[in-house]
C-alpha positions in Angstrom: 148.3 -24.8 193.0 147.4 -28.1 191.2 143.9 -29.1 190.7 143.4 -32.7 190.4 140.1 -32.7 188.3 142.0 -30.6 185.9 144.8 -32.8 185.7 143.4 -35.8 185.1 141.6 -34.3 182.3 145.3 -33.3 180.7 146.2 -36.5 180.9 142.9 -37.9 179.3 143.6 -35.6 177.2 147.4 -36.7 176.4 146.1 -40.3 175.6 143.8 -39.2 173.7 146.5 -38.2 171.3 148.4 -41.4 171.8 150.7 -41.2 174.6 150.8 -44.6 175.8 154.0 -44.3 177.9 153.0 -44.3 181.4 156.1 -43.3 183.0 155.9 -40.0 180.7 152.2 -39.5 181.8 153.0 -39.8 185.5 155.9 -37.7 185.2 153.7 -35.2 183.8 150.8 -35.9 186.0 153.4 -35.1 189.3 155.1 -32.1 188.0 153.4 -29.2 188.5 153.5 -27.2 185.5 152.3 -23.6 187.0 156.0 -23.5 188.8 157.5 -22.9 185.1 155.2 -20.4 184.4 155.1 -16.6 185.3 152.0 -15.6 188.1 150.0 -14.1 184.6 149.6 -17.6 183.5 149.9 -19.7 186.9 146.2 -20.4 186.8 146.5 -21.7 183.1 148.9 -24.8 184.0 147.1 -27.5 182.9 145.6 -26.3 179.7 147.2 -28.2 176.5 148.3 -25.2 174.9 151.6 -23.3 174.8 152.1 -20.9 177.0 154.5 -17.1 177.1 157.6 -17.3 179.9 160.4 -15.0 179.7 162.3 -13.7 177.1 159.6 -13.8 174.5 159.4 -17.6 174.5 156.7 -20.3 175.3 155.9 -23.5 177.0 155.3 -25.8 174.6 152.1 -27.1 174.8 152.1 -30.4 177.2 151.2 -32.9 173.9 153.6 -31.7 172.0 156.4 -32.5 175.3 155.0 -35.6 176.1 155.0 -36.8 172.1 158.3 -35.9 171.3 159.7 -37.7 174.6 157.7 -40.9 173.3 159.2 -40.7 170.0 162.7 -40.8 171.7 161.8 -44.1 173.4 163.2 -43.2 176.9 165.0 -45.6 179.0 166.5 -44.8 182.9 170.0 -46.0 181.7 169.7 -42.8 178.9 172.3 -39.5 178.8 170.3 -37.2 177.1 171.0 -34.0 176.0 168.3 -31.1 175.4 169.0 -27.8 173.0 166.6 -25.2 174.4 166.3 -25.5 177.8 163.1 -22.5 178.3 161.7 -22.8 181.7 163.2 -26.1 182.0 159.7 -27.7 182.3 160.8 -30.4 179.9 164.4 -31.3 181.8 162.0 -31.9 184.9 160.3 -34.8 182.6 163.3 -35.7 181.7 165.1 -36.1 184.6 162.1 -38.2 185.7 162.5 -40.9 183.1 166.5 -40.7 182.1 169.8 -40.8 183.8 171.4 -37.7 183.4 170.1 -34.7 181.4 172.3 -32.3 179.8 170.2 -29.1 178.8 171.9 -25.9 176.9 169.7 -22.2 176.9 170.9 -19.9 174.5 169.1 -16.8 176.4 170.9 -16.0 179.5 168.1 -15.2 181.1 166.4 -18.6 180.8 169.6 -20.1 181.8 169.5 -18.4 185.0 166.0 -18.7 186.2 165.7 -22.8 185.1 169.0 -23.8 187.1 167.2 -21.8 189.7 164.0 -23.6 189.1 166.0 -27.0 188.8 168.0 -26.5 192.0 164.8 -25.7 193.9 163.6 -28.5 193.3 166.8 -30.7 194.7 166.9 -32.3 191.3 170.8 -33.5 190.9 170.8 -35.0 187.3 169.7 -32.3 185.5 172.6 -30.1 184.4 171.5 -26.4 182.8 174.4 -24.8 180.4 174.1 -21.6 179.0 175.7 -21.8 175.5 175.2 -22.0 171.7 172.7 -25.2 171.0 173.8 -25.5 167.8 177.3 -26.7 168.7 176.0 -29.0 171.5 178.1 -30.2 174.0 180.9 -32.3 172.7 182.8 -33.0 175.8 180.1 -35.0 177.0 179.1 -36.8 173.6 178.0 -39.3 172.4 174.4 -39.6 173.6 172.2 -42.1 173.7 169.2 -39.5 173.0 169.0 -35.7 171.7 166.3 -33.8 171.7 165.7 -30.4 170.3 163.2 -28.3 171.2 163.5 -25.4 168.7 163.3 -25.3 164.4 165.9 -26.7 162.0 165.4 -27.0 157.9 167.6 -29.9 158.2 169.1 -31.9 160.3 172.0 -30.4 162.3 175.2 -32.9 161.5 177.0 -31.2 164.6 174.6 -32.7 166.8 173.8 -35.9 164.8 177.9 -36.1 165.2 177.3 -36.5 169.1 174.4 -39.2 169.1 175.4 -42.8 169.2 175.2 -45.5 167.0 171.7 -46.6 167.6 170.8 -43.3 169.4 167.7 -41.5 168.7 167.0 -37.8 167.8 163.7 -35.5 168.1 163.3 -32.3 166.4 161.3 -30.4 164.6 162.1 -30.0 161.0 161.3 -27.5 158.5 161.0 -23.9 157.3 161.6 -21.9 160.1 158.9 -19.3 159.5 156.3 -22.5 158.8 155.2 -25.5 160.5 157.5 -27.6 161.0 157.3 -31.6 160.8 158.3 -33.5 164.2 160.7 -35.6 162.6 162.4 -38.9 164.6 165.9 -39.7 163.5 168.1 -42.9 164.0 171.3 -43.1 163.8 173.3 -46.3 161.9 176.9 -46.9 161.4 177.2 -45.3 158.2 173.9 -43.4 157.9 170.6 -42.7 159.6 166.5 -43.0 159.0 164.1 -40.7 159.2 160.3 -40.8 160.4 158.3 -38.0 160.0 155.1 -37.5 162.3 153.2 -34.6 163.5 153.4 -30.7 161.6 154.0 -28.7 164.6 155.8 -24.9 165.3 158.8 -24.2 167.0 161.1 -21.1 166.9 164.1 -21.4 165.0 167.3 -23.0 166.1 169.6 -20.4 166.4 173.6 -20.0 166.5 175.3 -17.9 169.7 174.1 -16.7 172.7 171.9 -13.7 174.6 
């Protein structure tokens, strides 16, 4: 399916807009994103846009992946745990780059088809839960990294509650019908620091399940 000229012009295109991280720009350079996206937009893999899957989501758009796993300063020793799983394009990264992924789908649906995805692939770190996001996944807290891959107007303590001391968290921040501010947050003993990047949009981060 993959075309390498096309390819290599993402990833031009990725440093371009200052991903430096190698590892994160061969893991995107070897996964092929057309297996996360429905035969309508196959052909449309390596464009940097977002892109529709199920459910009436999106892919997000392949700068916007590759920055906010940058900003979380990745290492192969990390447990990191993902709210909004979506095709599960961006647990394949991650499970590329970290130790074990933890990655919760609120839409049943999505849940389904990305474990399927996942397990297709033989990929054995990555595990898919179909739950509320907003609650994360206490049982299996802290982590050294959290990402969050859908629209909060401010940061959620549950889940800041679950990262280390010293852990790291990415997520968009901001009025949910807006843009949205990709905001990195780390967390100190008795407080945490903000750094606020790129304006980006993401759907909202919602409560319960579909």
């Amino acid at each position: 399916m993959e075309n390498k000229q096309e390819i290599f012009r993402l990833i031009y295109n990725l440093r371009q807009a200052g991903i430096t991280d190698n590892k994160i720009l061969n893991a995107i350079e070897n996964t092929d994103r057309s297996q996360f996206l429905g035969n309508n937009f196959k052909h449309r893999y390596a464009e940097d846009i977002p892109l529709p899957i199920s459910c009436g989501q999106t892919i997000s758009q392949p700068t916007v992946v590759a920055k906010m796993m940058q900003l979380l300063n990745l290492s192969q020793k990390d447990k990191v745990l993902e709210i909004g799983t979506g095709s599960g394009y961006q647990a394949v990264l991650l499970s590329k780059l970290v130790r074990r992924v933890y990655t919760i789908e609120r839409k049943s649906i999505l849940a389904k088809e990305a474990s399927k995805l996942i397990s297709k692939l033989n990929i054995s770190n990555v595990i898919t839960i179909k739950g509320d996001g907003a609650l994360g996944l206490p049982i299996q807290s802290p982590f050294d990294k959290i990402l969050i891959t859908a629209a909060a107007e401010e940061i959620p303590k549950i889940l800041l509650n679950q990262l280390k001391t010293g852990g790291i968290m990415v997520l968009p921040l901001g009025p949910v019908n807006e843009y949205q501010i990709l905001t990195r947050v780390t967390k100190r003993v008795d407080s945490f620091e903000c750094e606020e990047l790129d304006r980006v949009k993401f759907v909202p981060l919602l409560p319960n399940t579909e």
